[in-house]
Each structure stands twice: as structure tokens, then as C-alpha cells.
C-alpha positions in Angstrom: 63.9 -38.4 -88.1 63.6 -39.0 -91.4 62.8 -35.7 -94.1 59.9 -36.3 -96.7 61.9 -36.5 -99.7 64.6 -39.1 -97.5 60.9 -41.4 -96.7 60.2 -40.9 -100.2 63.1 -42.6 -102.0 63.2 -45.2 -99.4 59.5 -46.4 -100.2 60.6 -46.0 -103.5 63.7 -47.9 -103.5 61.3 -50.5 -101.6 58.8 -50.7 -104.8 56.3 -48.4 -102.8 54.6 -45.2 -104.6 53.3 -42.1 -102.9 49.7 -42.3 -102.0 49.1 -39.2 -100.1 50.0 -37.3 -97.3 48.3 -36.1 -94.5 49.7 -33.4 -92.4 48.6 -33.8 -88.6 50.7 -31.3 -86.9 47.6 -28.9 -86.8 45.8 -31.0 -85.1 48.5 -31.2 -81.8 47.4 -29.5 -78.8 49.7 -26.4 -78.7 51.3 -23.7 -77.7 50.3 -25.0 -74.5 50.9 -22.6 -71.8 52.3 -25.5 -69.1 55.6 -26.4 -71.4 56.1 -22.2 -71.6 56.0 -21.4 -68.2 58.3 -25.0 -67.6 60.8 -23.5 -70.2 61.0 -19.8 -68.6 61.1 -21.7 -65.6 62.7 -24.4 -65.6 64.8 -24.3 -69.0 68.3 -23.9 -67.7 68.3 -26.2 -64.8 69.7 -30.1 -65.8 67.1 -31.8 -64.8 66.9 -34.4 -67.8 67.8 -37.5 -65.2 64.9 -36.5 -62.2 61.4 -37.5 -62.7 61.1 -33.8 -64.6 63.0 -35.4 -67.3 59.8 -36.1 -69.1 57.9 -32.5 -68.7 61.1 -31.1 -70.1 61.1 -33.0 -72.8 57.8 -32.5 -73.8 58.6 -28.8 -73.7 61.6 -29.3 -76.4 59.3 -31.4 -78.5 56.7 -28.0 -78.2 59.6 -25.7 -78.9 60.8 -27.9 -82.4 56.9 -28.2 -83.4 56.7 -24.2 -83.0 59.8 -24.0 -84.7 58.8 -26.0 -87.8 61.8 -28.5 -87.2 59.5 -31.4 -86.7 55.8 -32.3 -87.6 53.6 -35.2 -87.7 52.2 -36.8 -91.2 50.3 -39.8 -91.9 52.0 -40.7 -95.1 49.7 -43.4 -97.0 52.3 -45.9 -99.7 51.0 -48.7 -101.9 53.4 -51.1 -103.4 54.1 -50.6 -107.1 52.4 -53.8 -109.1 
């Protein structure tokens, strides 16, 4: 995972300028009740190498979205002439 200003002076160290930045995290379906009642429920239990492996994880991305530790951008770069 990369921070903005990290994807920023890579593009730029690429010959790549900023275009614009859209910020799509909004439009993610969530809280979503399933991954709440998964983490009260099944939270503490490892259960990361059963076929529940998945749902959990879906429930930690949920968590980090709610959080503000990750998000989802569409990040537009044109190459500098």
C-alpha cells in the first residue's frame, strides 16, 4: 500500500504529473452489518486457513476502511511532454 504523496513522487520520478484524483471509498458498500456480527462473532477464533478465511478478511478490510487506514482512489497521471 502505497500513501498519496509515496504514488506521487513515484509518477513523478517516472515523468508523470498529477491529473486528478478521485476518491471512491464513498461509494463502498459499508458498514455492512454481515462483517459486524462476523467480527463480534467470530473475531477471536483463527480461522484464517478454513474456507472462513475469506469472510474474515473481508471483515478486516471493513474495519481498516471504517478506520480511515485504507481507501480506494482512481488517481488519473499523464506523462510530462
Amino acid at each position: 500500500l502505497l500513501t498519496p504523496d509515496e504514488l506521487h513522487a513515484l509518477a513523478r520520478a517516472a515523468g508523470f504529473v498529477h491529473e486528478s484524483t478521485l476518491d471512491l471509498s464513498p461509494w463502498l458498500e459499508r458498514p455492512r452489518t454481515r462483517d459486524r456480527v462476523l467480527d463480534a462473532l467470530l473475531g477471536w477464533l483463527p480461522l484464517q486457513a478454513t474456507p472462513l478465511g475469506p469472510v474474515l478478511g473481508g471483515t478486516a478490510l471493513q474495519t481498516c476502511l471504517r478506520r480511515g487506514w485504507t481507501g480506494y482512489a482512481l488517481v488519473q497521471f499523464r506523462r510530462e511532454s
